[in-house]
C-alpha positions as CSV (number, residue, x, y, z in Angstrom):
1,X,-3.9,3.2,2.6
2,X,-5.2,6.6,2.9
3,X,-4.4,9.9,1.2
4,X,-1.5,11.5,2.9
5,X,-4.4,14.7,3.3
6,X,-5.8,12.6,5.6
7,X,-3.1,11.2,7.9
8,X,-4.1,12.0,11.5
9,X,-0.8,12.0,13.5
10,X,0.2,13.7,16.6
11,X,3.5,15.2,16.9
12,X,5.4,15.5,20.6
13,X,8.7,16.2,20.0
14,X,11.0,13.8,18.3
15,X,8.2,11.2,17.9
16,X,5.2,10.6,15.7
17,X,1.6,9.0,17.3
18,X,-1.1,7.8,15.4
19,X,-4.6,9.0,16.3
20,X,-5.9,5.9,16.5
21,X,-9.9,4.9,16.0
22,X,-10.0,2.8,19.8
23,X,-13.6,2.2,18.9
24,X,-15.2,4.9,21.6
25,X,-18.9,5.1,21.3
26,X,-18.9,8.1,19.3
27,X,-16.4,6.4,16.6
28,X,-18.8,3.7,16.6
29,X,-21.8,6.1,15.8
30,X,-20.3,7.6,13.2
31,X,-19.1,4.4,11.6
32,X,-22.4,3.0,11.6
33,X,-23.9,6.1,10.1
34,X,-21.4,5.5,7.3
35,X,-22.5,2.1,6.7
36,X,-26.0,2.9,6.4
37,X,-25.5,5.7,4.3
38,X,-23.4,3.2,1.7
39,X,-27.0,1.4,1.0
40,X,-27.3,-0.7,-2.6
41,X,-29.5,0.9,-4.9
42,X,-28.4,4.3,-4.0
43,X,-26.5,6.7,-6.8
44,X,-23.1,7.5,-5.9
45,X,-23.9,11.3,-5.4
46,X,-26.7,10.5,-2.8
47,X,-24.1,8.8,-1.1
48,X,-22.3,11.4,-1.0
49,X,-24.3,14.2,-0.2
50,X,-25.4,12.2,2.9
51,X,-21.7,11.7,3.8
52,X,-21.3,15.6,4.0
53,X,-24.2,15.5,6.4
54,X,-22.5,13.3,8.4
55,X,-18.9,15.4,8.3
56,X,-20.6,18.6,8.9
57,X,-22.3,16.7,12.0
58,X,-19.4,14.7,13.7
59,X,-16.6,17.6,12.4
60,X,-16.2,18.9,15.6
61,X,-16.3,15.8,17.4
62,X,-13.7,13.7,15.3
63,X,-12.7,16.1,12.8
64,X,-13.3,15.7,8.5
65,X,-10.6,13.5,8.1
66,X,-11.9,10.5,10.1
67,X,-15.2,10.8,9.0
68,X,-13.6,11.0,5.2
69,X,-11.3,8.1,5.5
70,X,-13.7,6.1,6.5
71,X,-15.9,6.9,3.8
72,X,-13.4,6.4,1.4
73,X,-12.8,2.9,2.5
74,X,-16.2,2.1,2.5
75,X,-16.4,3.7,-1.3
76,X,-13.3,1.7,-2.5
77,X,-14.7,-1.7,-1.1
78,X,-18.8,-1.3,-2.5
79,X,-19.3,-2.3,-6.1
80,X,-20.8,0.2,-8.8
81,X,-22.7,-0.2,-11.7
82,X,-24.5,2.7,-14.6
83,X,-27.6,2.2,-14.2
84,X,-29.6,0.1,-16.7
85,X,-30.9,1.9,-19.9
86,X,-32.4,1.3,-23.4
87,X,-30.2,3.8,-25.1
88,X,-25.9,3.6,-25.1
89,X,-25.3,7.4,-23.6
90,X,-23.2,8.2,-25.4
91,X,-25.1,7.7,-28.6
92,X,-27.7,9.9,-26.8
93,X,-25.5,12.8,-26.8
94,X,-24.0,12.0,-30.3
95,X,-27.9,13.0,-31.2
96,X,-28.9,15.5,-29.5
97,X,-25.6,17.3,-30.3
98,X,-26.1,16.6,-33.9
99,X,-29.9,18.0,-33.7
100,X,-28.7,20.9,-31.6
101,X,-25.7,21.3,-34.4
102,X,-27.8,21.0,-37.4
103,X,-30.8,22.9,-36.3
104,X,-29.7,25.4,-34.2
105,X,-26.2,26.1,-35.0
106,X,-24.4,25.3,-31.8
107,X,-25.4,26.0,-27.7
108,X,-28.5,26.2,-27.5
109,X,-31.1,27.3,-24.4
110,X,-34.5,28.1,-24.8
111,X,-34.6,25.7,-27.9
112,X,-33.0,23.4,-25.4
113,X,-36.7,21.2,-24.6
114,X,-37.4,21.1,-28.5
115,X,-34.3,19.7,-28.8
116,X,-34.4,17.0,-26.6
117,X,-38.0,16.0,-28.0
118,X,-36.6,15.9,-31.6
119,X,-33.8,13.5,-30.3
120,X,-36.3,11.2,-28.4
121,X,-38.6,11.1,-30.7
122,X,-35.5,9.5,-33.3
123,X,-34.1,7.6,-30.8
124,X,-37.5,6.1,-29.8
125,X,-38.0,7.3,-26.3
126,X,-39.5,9.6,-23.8
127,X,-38.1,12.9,-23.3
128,X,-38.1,12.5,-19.6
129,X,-36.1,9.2,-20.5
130,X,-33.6,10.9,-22.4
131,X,-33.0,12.9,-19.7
132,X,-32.0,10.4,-17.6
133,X,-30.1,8.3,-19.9
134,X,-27.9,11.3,-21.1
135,X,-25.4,11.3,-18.2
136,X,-26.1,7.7,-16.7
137,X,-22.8,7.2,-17.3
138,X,-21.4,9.5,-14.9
139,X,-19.8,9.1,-11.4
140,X,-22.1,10.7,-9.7
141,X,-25.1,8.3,-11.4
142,X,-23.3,4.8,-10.9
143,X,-25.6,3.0,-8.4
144,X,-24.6,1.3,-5.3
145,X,-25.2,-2.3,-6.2
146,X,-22.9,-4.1,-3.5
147,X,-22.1,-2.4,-0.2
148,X,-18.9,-3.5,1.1
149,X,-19.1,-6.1,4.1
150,X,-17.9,-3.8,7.0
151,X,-19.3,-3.5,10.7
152,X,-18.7,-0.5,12.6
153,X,-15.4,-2.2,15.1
154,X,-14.5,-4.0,11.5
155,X,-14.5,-0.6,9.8
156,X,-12.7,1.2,12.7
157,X,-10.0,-2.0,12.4
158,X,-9.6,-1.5,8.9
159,X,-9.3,2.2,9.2
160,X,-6.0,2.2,11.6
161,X,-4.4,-0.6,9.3
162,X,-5.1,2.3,6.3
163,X,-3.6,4.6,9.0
164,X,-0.6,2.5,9.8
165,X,-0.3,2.0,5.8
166,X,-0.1,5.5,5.7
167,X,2.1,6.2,8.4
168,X,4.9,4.2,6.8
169,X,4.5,5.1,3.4
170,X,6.9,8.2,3.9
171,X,9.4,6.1,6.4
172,X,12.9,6.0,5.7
173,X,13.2,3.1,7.2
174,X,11.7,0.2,9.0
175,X,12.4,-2.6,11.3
176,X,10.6,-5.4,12.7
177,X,11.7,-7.4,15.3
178,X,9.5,-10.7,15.8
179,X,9.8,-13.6,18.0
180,X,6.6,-15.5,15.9
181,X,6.6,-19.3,15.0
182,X,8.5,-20.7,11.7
183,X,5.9,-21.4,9.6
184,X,4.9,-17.3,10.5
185,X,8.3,-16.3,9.9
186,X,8.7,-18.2,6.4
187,X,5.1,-16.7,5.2
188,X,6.1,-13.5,6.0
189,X,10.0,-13.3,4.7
190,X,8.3,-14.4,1.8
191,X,5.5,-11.9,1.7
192,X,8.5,-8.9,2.1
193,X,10.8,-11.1,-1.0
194,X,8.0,-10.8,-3.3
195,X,7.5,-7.1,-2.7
196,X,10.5,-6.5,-3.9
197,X,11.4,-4.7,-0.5
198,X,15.0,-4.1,0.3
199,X,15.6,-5.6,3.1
200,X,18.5,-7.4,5.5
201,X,17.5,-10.1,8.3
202,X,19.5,-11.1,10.6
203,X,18.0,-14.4,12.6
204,X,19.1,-14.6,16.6
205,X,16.7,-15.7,19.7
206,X,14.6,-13.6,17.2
207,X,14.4,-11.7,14.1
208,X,15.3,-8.8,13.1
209,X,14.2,-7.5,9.3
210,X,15.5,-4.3,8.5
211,X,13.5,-2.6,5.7
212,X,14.6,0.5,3.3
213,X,11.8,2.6,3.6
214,X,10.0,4.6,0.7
215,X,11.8,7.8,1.4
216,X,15.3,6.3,1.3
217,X,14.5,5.3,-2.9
218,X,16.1,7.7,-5.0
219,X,13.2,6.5,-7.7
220,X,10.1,5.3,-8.0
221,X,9.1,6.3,-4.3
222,X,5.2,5.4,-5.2
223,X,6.0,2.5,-6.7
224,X,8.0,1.3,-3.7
225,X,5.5,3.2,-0.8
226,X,2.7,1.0,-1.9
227,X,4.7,-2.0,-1.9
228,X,5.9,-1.6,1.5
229,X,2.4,-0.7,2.7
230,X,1.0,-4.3,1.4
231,X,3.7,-5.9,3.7
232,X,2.1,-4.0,7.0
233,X,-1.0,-6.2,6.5
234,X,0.6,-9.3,7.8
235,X,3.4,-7.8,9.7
236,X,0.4,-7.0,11.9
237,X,-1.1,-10.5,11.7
238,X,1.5,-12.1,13.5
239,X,1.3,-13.8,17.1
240,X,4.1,-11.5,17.9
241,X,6.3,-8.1,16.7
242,X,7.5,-4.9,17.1
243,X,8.0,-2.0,14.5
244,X,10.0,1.1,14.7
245,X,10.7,3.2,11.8
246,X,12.0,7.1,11.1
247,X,9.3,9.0,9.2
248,X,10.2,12.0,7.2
249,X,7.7,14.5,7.4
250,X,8.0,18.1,6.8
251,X,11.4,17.8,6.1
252,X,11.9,16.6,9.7
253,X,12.5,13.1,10.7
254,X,10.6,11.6,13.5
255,X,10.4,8.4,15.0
256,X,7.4,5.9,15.3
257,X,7.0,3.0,17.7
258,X,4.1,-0.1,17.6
259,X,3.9,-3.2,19.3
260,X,1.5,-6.3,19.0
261,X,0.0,-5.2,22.4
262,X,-1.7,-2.8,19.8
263,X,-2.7,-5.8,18.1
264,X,-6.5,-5.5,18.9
265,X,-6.6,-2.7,17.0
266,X,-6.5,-4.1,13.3
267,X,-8.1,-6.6,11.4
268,X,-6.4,-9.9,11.0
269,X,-5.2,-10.7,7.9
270,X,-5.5,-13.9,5.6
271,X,-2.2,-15.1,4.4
272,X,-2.6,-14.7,1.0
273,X,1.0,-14.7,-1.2
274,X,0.6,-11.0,-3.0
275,X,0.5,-11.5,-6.7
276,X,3.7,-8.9,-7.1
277,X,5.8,-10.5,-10.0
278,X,8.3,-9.2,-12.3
279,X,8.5,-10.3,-15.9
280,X,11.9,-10.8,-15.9
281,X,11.3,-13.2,-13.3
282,X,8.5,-15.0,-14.8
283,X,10.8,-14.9,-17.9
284,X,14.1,-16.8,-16.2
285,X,11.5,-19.5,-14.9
286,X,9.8,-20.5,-17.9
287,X,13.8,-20.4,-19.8
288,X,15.0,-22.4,-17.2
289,X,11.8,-24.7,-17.1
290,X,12.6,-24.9,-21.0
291,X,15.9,-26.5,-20.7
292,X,15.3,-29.5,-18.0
293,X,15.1,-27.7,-14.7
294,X,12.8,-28.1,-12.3
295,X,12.2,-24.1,-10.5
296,X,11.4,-23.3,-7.0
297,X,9.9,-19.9,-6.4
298,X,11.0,-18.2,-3.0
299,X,13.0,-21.4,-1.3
300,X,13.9,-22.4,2.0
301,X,16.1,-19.0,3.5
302,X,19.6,-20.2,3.1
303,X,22.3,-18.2,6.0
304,X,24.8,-15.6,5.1
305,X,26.6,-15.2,7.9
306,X,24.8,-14.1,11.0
307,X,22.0,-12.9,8.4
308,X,19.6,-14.8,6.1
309,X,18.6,-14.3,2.9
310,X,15.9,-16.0,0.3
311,X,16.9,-16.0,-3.5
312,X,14.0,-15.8,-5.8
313,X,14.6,-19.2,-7.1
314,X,16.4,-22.8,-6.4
315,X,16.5,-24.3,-9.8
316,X,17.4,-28.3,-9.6
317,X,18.5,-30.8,-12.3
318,X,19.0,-33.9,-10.8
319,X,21.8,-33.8,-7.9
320,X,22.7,-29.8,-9.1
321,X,20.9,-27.5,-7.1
322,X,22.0,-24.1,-8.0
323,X,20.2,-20.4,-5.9
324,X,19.0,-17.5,-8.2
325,X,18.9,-14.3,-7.0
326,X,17.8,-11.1,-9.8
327,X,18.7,-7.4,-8.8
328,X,16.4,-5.4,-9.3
329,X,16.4,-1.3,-7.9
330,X,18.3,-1.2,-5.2
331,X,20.0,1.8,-4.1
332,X,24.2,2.1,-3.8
333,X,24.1,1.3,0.0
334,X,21.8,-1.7,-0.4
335,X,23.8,-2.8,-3.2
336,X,26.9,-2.9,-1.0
337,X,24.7,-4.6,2.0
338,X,23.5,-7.2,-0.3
339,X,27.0,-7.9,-2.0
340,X,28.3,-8.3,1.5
341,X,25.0,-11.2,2.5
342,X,26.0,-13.3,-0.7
343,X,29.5,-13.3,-0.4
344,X,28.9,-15.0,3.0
345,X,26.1,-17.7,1.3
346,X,28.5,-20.9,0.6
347,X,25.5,-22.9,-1.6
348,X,25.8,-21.9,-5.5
349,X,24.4,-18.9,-6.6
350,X,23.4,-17.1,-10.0
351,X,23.0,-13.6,-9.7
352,X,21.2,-12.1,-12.5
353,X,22.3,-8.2,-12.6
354,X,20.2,-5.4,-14.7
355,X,23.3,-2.9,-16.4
356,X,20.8,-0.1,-16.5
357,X,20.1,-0.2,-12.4
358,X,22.4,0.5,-9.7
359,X,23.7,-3.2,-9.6
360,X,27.1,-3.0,-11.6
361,X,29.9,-3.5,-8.4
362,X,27.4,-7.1,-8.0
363,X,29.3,-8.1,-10.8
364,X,32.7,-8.8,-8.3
365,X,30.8,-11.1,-6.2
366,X,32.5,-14.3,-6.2
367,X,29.5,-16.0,-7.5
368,X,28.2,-16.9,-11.3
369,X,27.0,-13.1,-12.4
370,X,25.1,-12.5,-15.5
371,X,24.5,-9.0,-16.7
372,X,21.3,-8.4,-18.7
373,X,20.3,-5.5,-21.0
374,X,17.1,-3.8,-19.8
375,X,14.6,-5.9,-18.3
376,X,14.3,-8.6,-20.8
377,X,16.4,-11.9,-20.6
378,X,18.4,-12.7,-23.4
379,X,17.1,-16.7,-24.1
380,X,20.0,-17.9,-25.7
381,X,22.4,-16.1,-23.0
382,X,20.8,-17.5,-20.4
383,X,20.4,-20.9,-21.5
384,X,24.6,-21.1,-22.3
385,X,24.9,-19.3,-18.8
386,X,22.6,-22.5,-17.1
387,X,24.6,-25.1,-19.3
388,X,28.1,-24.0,-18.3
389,X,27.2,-23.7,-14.7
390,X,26.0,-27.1,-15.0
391,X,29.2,-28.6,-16.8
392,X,31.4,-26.5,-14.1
393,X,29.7,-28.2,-11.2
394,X,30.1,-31.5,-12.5
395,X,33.5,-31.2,-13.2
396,X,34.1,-30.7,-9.2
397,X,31.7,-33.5,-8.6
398,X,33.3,-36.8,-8.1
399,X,33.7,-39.4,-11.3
400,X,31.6,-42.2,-11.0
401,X,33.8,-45.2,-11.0
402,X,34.2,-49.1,-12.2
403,X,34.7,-49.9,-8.8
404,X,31.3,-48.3,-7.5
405,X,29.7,-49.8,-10.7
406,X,31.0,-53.3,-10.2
407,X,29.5,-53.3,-6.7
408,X,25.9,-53.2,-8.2
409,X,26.1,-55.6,-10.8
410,X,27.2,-56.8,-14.8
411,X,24.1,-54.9,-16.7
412,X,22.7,-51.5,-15.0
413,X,19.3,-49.8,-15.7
414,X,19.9,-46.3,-16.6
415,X,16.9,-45.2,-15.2
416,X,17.2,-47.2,-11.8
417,X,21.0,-46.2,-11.7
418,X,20.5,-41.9,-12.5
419,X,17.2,-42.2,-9.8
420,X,19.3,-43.7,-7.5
421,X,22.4,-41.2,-7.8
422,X,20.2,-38.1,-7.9
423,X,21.6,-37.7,-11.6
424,X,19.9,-36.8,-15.0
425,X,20.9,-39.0,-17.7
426,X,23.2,-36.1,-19.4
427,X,24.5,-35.5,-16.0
428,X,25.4,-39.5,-15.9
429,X,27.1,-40.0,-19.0
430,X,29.1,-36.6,-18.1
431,X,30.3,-37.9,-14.7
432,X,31.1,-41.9,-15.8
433,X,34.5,-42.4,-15.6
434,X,34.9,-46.4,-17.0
435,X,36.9,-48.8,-19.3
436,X,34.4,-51.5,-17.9
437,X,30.8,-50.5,-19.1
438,X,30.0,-49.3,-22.2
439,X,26.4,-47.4,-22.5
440,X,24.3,-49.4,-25.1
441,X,20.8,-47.8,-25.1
442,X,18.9,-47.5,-21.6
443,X,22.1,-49.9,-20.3
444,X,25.3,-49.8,-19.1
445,X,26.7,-53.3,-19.6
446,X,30.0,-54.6,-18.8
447,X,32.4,-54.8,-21.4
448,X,33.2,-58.5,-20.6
449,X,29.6,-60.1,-20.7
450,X,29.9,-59.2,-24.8
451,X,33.1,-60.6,-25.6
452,X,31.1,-63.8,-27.0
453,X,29.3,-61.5,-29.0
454,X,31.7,-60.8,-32.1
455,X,29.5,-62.5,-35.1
456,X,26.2,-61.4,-34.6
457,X,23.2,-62.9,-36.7
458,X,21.8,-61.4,-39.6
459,X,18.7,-60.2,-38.3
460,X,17.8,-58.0,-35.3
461,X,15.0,-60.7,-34.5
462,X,17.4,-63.6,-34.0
463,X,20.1,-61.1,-32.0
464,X,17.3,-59.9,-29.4
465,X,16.9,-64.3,-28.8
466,X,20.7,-64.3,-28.5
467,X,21.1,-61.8,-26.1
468,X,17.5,-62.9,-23.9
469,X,19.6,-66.9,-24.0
470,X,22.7,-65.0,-22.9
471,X,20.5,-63.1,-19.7
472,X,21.1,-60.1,-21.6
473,X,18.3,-57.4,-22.2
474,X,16.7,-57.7,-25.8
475,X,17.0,-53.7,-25.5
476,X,20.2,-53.5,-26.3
477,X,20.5,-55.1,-29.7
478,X,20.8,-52.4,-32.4
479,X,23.1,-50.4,-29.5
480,X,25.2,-53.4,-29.6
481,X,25.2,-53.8,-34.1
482,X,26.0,-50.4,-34.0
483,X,28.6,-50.4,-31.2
484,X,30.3,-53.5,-32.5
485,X,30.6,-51.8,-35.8
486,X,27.7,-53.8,-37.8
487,X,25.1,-52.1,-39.9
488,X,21.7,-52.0,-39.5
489,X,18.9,-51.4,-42.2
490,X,15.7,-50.9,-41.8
491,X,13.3,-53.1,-43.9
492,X,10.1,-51.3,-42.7
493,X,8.5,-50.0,-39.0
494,X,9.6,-53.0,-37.3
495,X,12.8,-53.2,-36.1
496,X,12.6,-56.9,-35.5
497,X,12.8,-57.2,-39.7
498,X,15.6,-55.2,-39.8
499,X,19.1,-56.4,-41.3
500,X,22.3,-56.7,-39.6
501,X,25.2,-56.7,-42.1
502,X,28.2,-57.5,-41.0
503,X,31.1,-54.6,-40.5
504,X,32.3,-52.7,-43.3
505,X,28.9,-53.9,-45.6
């Protein structure tokens, strides 16, 4: 993006129009004069003072502003270094101003060459090397030690994505319609999710995303402005879309139009996720991790009606698969357009709402709402808020039954038998509904195959060969002392010498 001081727009009534760089061979000249004058080992003021040759040269061809915005591109991508010195700077200065203060009494001029000898010679250099360590350190001395990797047409391309950037960074709104393929659709609804734009999307023989723009944010328009501008990137790298937004400039709003027949004109762009997280996200997944549930950033886009929205996470636990979606800012009338999407969403929901934001009507949405303080999440709060949505949605689940358990067999394998209903082991013993089975361990055996089983022997060694005679798993025998109401005590680390004593003991 560029400084709004240089935006180069034209203005024909109602409408706004870009003064594209279309890469004419005078835009190409002075590109490539840029370029050359961004050569490593340069200092960062020769640069520059061979940059303002350039402007005053091509000024009345293309004007300051195109020869500066490219320069500042060209600036912000090349790598700079202070040059390489025996001395710290700024323990140069700390001695020469102490000679200067001590000797001389403060600013000094004609005295100004003794001083500098006095200093080298304590510091163990050259005066003519003191010189030039004493400001290394500044801007203007930094040397050029990477140029950034631009050709003139890939510096023009990058230019009107800066210009486009820059364009929308005072919109009041945006839309894009785009008829691109899925997997360029879900990269990109992504991309605008983890922006933290405002946005509604409404999916048809194409879709339609429409974005609250920078200038429509009561706060933190910067904040929001460069956020937006990171989306333009690969709003532009699609096969196909359209973009029309109202800019406010000057008090006056004007309208802006761009299609991907325009697409030539910027650089494609490598769909990389931006690295745009909150903490209080970051905070609810590592909670949630905590406490047995496996999180999904940014899932599938689940429908709301004739819209589509994507939560910020699906959390699962076994079969329970529950959407999260934390408010962040939003202002009143996206508040009210969001409330309106996740009412229509039928899949369960958490909404996580911030007091302190513009978010408090969320709190009638018929979904699970949970209002934080601030921007921290309460652990404990959350973790009871998880738990009884968990407990709630297994109560509506259906019981698991003798009659389906008789189907699969006498003695079940917990593990093959919670894999095979998509159901944690918690989940299990929450939703089993039997006078059949009885849990003994890692089994679930039926009640009937241990009705032989009323004096058990007196060691845990010689009940484990009783139960492996009786096709019974060896597992289960200090389950089964204890469930039969027999004691069991320990007569060192292996359970084998342990003593069963008969009830009551």
């Amino acid at each position: 993006m560029l400084p709004t001081q240089l935006l180069r727009v034209r203005v024909r009534g109602s409408k706004l129009y870009p003064m594209w760089a279309r890469g004419t061979d005078l835009e190409l000249e002075v590109a490539e004069r840029l370029i050359s004058a961004f050569e490593e080992g340069k200092t960062l003021k020769q640069v520059h003072e061979e940059v303002e040759e350039i402007e005053h040269a091509y000024e009345s061809a293309v004007g300051f502003k195109f020869v500066r915005g490219l320069s500042l591109l060209l600036e912000r991508e090349s790598q700079l270094e202070s040059p390489s010195v025996s001395v710290e700077p700024s323990k140069a200065r700390e001695v020469v101003f102490r000679i200067v203060n001590e000797r001389y009494g403060g600013f000094v001029t004609d005295e100004r060459e003794e001083a500098i000898r006095l200093a080298a010679l304590e510091l163990g250099v050259t005066p003519e090397e003191l010189e030039r360590i004493l400001w290394s350190d500044s801007e203007e001395n930094l040397l050029l030690s990477k140029a950034a990797d631009y050709d003139p047409p890939s510096l023009l391309r990058r230019y009107n994505l800066s210009l486009l950037q820059t364009v929308l960074f005072r919109a009041l709104r945006m839309t894009v319609r785009t008829s691109a393929s899925g997997s360029e659709l879900k990269r990109f609804l992504k991309v605008v999710k983890r922006l933290g734009l405002m946005y509604i999307a409404e999916k048809s023989d194409s879709l339609e995303l429409r974005v609250d723009g920078p200038a429509s944010v009561l706060k933190m328009t910067t904040k929001y402005g460069v956020s937006l501008a990171k989306s333009i990137p690969y709003v532009v790298s699609m096969s196909d879309w359209y973009i029309s937004a109202d800019i406010l400039r000057k008090r006056k709003t004007l309208h802006f139009t761009l299609s991907s027949s325009s697409k030539g004109l910027f650089p494609e762009c490598q769909w990389e996720e931006p690295l745009y997280d909150s903490s209080l996200e970051r905070s609810f997944s590592s909670i949630a991790g905590s406490a047995g549930w496996t999180v999904i950033r940014e899932p599938e886009p689940l429908l709301a009606g004739n819209s589509i929205i994507i939560p910020d996470f699906l959390i699962r636990k076994g079969s329970i698969k529950v959407y999260v979606e934390v408010m962040g800012f939003w202002t009143p009338d996206y508040v009210e357009r969001k409330i309106r999407k996740i009412s229509e969403v039928r899949e369960p929901m958490l909404i996580l709402v911030r007091k302190d934001l513009l978010c408090s009507k969320a709190m009638r949405l018929p979904k699970e709402v949970m209002a934080m303080e601030g921007s921290k999440m309460d652990k404990v709060s959350l973790l009871r808020e998880l738990e009884r949505i968990e407990r709630r949605i297994l109560r509506e689940s259906r019981k698991i039954s003798d009659q389906e358990l008789l189907k699969r067999g006498d003695i079940l394998a917990i593990e093959e038998l919670t894999e095979d209903l998509g159901l944690t082991r918690e989940q299990l013993r929450e939703l089993l509904d039997s006078r059949e089975y009885v849990l003994l361990g890692d089994y679930l055996v039926r009640k009937s195959s241990l009705e032989r089983l009323r004096d058990l022997p007196r060691s845990v060694r010689d009940l484990k060969d009783l139960l492996r005679r009786m096709g019974l798993p060896a597992e289960i025998a200090i389950p089964l002392a204890n469930y039969l109401g027999y004691e069991v005590v320990w007569r060192g680390l292996d359970e084998d010498d342990a003593e069963i004593r008969g009830r009551g003991a």
